[in-house]
N, C-alpha and C positions, 0 to 999 in steps of 0.2 A: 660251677659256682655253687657252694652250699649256699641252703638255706638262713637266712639272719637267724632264725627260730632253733637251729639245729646245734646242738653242743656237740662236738665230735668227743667219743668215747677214747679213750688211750689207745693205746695203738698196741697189739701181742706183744708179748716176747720176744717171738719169732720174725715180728716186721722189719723187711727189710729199707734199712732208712735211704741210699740211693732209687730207690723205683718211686718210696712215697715223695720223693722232692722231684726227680724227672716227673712223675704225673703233675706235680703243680706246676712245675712250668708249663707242661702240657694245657693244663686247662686255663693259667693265664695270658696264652697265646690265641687258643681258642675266645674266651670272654672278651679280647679285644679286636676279636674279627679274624683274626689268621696272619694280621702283621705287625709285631711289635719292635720297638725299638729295643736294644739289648739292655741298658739302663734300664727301662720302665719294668722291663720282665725282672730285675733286681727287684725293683720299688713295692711289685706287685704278689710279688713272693716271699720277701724278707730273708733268700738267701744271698748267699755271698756270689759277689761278682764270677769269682772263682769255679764257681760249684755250677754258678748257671753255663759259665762257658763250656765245663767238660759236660752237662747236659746237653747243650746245644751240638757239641761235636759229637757226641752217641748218637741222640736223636737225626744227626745230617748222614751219620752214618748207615742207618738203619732205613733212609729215606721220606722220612716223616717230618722235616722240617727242612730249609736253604736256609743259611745265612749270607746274606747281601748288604755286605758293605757295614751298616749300625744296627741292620734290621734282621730280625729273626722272621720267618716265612712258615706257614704251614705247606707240606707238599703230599702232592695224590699217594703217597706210599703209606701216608695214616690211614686212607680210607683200609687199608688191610684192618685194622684192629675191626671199626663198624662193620665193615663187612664179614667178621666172624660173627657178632653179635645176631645180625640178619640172618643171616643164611644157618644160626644153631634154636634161633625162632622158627624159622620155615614159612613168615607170615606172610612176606613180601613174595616170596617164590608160589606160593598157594593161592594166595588169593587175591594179591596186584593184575590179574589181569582178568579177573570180576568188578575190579574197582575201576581199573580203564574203560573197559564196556558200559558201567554205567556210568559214567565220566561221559565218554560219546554219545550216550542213547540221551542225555540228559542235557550234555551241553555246558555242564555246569562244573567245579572241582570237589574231585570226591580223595578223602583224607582217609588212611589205615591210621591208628593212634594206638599207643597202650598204656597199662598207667606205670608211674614211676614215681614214688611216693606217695607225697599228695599234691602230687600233678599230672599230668599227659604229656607223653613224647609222640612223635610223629614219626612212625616207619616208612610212610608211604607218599606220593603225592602225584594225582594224575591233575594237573592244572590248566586248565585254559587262557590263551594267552586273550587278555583283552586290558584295558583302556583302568578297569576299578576289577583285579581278582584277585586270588588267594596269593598271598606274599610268602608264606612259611614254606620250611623247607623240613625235608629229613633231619632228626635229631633233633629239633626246637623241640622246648620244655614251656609247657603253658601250666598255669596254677588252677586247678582242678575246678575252680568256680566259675573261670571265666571263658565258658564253652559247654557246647552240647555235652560232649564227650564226656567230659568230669564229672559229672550229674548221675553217668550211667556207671563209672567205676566205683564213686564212693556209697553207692546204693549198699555197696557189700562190706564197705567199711568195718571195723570196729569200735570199741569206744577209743582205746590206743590211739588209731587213726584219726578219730577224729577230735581229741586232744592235743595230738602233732601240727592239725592243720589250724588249729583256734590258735596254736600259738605261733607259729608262722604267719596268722594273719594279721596279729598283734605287734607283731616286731617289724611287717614290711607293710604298711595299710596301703602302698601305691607299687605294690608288687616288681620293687628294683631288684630282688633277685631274678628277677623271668624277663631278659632281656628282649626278647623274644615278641613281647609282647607291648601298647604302650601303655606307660603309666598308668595305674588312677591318677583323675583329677577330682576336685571334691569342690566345691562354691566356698566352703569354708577351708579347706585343707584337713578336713578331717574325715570318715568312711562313716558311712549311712550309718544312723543305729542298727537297722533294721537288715541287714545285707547276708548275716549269718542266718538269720531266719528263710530270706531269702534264698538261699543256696539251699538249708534245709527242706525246703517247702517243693523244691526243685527238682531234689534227691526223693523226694516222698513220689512227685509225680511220673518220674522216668521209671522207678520202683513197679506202679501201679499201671502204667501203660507200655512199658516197655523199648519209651523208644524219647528221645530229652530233646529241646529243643533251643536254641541260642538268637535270642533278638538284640540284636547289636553290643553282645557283654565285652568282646574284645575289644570294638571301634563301633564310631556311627558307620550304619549303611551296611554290616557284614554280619550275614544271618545264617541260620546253618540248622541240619538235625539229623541225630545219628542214634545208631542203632548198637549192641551190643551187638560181638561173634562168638558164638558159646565153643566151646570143642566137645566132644562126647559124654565127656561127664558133667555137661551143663555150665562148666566154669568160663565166665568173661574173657576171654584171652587177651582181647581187641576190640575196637568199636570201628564202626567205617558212617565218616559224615558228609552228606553232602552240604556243600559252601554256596549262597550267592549271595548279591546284592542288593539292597530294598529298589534299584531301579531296576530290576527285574522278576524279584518277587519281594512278596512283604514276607514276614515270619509266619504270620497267620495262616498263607496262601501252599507253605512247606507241606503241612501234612494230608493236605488232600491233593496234590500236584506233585509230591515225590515220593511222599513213602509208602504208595504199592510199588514200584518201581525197585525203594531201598528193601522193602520187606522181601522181596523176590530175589534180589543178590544178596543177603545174608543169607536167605535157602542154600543159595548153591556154595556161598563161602565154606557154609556150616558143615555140606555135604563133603567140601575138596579135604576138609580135617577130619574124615573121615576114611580117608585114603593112606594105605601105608606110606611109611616113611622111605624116598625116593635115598637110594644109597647116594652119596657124599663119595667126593673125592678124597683121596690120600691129603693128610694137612703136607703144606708144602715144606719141603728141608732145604731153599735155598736159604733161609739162615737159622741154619741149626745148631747146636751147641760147637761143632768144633768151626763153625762161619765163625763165632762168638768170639773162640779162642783166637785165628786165625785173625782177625780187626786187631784184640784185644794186641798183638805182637805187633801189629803193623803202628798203631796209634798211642801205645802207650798209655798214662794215665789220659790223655783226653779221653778214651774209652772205657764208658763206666759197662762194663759187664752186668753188673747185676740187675743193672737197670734195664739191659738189653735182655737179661733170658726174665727178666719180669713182664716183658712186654711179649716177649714170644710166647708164653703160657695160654695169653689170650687168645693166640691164633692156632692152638689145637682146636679149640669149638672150631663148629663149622655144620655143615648140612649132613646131616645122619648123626651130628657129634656133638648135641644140643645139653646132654648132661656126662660128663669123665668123672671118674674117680682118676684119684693121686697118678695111679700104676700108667693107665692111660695117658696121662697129660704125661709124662716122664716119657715114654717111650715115646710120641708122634714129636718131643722137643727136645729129646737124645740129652737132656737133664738127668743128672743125680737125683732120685728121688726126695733128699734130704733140701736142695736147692726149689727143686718143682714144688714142694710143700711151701717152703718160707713166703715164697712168688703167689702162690694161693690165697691162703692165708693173709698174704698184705694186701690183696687185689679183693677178699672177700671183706675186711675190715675198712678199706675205703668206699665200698659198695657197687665196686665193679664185678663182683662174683657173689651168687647166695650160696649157700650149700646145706645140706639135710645132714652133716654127720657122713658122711661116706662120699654122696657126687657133688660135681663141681657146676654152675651154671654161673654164663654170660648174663647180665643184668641190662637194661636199655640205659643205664647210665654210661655203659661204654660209647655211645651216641654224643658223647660230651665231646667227647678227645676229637673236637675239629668237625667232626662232618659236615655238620650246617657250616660253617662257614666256606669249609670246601667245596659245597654243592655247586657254587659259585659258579665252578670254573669252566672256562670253554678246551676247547680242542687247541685252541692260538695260546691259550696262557698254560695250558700244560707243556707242547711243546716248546715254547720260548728257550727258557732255560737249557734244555738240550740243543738247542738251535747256537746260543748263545758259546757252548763246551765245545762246540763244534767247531765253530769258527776260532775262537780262541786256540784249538787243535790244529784248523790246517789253513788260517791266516787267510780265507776266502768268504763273502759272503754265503748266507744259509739262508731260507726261504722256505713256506709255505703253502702252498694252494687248494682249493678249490675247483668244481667241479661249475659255471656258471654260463647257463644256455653253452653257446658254442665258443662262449673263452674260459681262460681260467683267471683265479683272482683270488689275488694274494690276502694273506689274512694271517701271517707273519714275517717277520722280516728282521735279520741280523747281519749289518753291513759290516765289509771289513773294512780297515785304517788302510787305506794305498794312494798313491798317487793316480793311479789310474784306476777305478773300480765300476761297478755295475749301481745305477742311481735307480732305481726301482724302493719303491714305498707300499705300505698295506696300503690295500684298496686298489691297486694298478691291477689292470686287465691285460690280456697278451689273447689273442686267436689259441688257443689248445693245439692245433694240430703240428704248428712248426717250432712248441716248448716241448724239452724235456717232461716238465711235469704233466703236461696235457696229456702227452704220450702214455705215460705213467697208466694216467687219470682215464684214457681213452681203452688203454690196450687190454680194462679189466672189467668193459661191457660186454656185452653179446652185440655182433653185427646190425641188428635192428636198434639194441637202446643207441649205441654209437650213430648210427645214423641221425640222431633227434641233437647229436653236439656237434656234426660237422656240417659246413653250407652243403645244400643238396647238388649232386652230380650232376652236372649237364645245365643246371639254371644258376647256380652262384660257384662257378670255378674258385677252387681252392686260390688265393692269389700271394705269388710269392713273393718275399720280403726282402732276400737277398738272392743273389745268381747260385746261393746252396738250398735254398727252402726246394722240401721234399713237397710237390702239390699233384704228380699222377695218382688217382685214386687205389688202382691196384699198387702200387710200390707202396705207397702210405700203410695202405692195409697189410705188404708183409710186412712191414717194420712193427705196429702194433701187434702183429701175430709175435715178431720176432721179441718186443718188449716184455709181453706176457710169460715167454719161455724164459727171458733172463731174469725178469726180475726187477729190469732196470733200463733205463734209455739214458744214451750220451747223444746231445743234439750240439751238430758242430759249425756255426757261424748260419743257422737257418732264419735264427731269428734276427740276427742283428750282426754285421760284417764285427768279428774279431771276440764275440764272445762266446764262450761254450759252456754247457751244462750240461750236470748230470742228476738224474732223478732218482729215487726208487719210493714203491708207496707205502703208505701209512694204512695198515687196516682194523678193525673195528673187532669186537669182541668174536662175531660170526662170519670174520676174515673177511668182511669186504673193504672194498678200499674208499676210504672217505676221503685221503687226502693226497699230498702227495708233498713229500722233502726233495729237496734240492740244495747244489753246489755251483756257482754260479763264478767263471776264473777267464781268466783272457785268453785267447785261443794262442797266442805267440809265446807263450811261453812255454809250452811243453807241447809235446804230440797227443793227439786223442789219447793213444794208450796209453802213456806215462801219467796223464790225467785219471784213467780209469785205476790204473793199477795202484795209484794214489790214494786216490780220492775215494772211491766206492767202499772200501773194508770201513772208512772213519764213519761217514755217512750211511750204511746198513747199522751199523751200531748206534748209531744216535736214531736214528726210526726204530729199531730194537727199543730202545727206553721209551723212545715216548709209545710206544706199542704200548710197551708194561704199563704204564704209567695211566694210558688209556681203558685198558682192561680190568685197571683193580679201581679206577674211578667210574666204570662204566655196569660193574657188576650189577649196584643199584641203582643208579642215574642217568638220566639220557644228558647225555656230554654233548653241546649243540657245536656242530663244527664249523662256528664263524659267533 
């Protein structure tokens, strides 16, 4: 969302007009949370019914949005764009796990921010969960006065800068650009005389000591004080703050109770930027120019191309690949150099790319396009929609699970339309050992953790549920040996006379298995292996997406799996 204060400049020559209206709808999907009604995205855009629907069909195509029924969706396949952004910083990868440890030793949430105008964006977030903490999320945009952080980036300001912000504070006095954050309120409805002094006075002291400090500017009760991260050549990159509450400390009580602690992790922050640059992976070419073409045949004018290799541009940055020239970006996105320029260029004039005259950089306004709202999401709301494809595929319920003491428990659920079907809801339990999914869930421990999810041998007998539940301890144990080899468990009338499942799991970025999908069909109607030979190719492929779908929202996020 631009700033009220901001007049946008004209737009090149060379700007390409389908990317600059895909990114608006983009960011008025994002401004309303991640789910808009397809009207409203009209309303909120000013373009044509028309123009937003072939937007929204590129954009579903490309995986960065669902459309459901009147509603447009944001989906985990945007976080690819943020996560170029991240990983072509290196900030999150460097120094998030300085920031977790003092997160732990402190007890308290400690935030990576950078600046981004004239204001702070948020990279990072190691948060503690309690009762009054830290609400913000990756990509929130705060207005530079209302926080530690801000204090310590406009120290370097110039006059420029801070004639930008005198008149962004003029045009928004209760800061309704910064969603993010709430309101001013004022006794009169009007902004303190005195408040721009005050922020100056603020900037002088962070200046002079080094390190800024926040007594309630955001909200009552939420205090905070950070530090500037230099990199080698002394330049601010980053600030990292710790967050509490006055029911746990006052403002006053911050700098003598945290900031030897903080002074001591900007040491070591300081030092990891001082470490070479960790080579980066190949940018990925599953949709590379001729993927582009190849849509572009299948969908017709719903697919807008341009807006698609505009968007791919983005995702050459990456980790090693923090600044491209032209040449670069063209080769890693198999683009026409003439096209890769236009995409530049419209991406650097909306202020998603800076560039010096030759290389190209990722900007933290790229953090706009959805993140925060997608931070959102769980392990159940990512795979839903794949659960959903699925069943709509092979006309059977689809399911979910969990790993829960010694059962499992459901934490999605997609029933089919039959006359006779499987009544299971999220939040139902099942003993693990005589489900599919348990099996799944079970057969991808080590013998000892496994042990801590099934009743102990010899004092709590495995107890069977039908005259097929599998409960001798060694047989059990080769089936989970045999699970792990396949990949997958078919469990046939064990749990309940006449139904049968099949499982395969769900694993996490460092391949462990978190969860575990399932296909859930009546055992009379086909033979196990007509069920397998069925069933299993539709179902690995739908855990395939939500893998992916896992993995590029998990990059920076811990994805809570229930």
């Amino acid at each position: 969302m631009p700033h009220p204060a901001t007049e946008p400049s004209p737009p090149p020559r060379e700007a390409v007009g389908p990317l600059t209206r895909g990114l608006s709808v983009l960011r008025a999907l994002s401004a309303g949370g991640g789910r808009q009604a397809v009207g409203d995205l009209v309303r909120a855009t000013g373009l044509a019914r028309s123009t937003v629907d072939r937007v929204l069909s590129t954009l579903a195509r490309l995986g960065h949005v669902r459309v459901t029924g009147r509603d447009a969706v944001l989906a985990p396949g945007l976080f690819e764009l943020g996560n170029a952004y991240l990983a072509a910083a290196e900030l999150p990868d460097r120094l998030a796990p300085a920031a977790d440890r003092l997160a732990d030793a402190l007890d308290e949430s400690v935030s990576l921010a950078v600046p981004d105008g004239d204001g702070i964006r948020f990279v990072h977030q190691a948060t503690r969960r309690r009762a009054m903490s830290l609400a913000f999320r990756i990509g929130d945009l705060l207005p530079a006065e209302r926080g530690a952080v801000g204090a310590l980036f406009a120290a370097d300001w110039d006059e420029d800068a801070w004639r930008r912000w005198r008149q962004r504070r003029a045009a928004d006095p209760t800061d309704a650009g910064f969603p993010a954050v709430p309101p001013r309120r004022y006794e009169d409805g009007t902004e303190r005389a005195d408040a721009a002094e005050h922020f100056t006075a603020r900037v002088e002291a962070a200046r002079t000591t080094g390190w800024s400090l926040d007594d309630q500017l955001i909200e009552p009760g939420l205090v905070a004080i950070a530090m500037p991260v230099r990199d080698p050549r002394g330049r601010p990159v980053c600030a990292v703050s710790v967050v509490s509450h006055t029911s746990r400390l006052a403002a006053g009580d911050l700098p003598a109770t945290v900031l030897p602690r903080l002074r001591a992790t900007v040491t070591e922050m300081e030092r990891s930027l001082t470490a070479p640059a960790p080579p980066g992976p190949a940018p990925s070419t599953a949709r590379h120019a001729s993927w582009m073409r190849a849509s572009k045949q299948e969908l017709g004018p719903e697919f807008v191309e341009s807006l698609a290799r505009g968007l791919l541009t983005l995702t050459a940055f990456g980790t090693g690949r923090a600044a491209l020239p032209l040449t670069a970006v063209a080769e890693a996105t198999g683009l026409a150099r003439a096209t890769a320029r236009r995409a530049l260029l419209t991406l650097e004039h909306l202020g998603y790319l800076t560039s010096d005259g030759r290389l190209f950089r990722p900007t933290p306004k790229v953090l706009e396009l959805g993140f925060a709202p997608l931070s959102g999401l769980t392990l159940p709301d990512i795979a839903r929609p794949h659960l959903a494809a699925l069943v709509a595929e092979v006309h059977d319920s689809a399911s979910m699970a969990v790993l829960s003491g010694t059962d499992i428990r459901y934490v999605a659920r997609v029933p089919t339309v039959r006359i006779m079907s499987v009544n299971i809801t999220v939040g139902t339990r099942f003993p693990a050992y005589p489900t599919s999914m348990g099996r799944v869930l079970l057969a991808d421990l080590t013998p000892e953790e496994r042990a801590a999810h099934l009743p102990r041998a010899g004092l709590t007998p495995l107890t069977p549920l039908t005259r097929h539940t599998v409960t001798a301890p060694d047989r059990l144990a080769a089936l989970l040996e045999q699970t792990r080899e396949d990949g997958y468990a078919l469990v046939d009338e064990e749990l309940e006379e006449g139904l049968r499942s099949i499982a395969v799991p769900v694993r996490d970025r460092r391949s462990r298995v978190v969860a575990a999908v399932n296909i859930s069909t009546h055992a009379g109607r086909h033979s196990p292996a007509e069920d397998r030979d069925a069933l299993l190719p539709p179902l690995r492929a739908a855990a395939a997406r939500i893998e992916a779908d896992l993995h590029t929202a998990g990059r920076y996020l811990r994805v809570p799996v229930v």
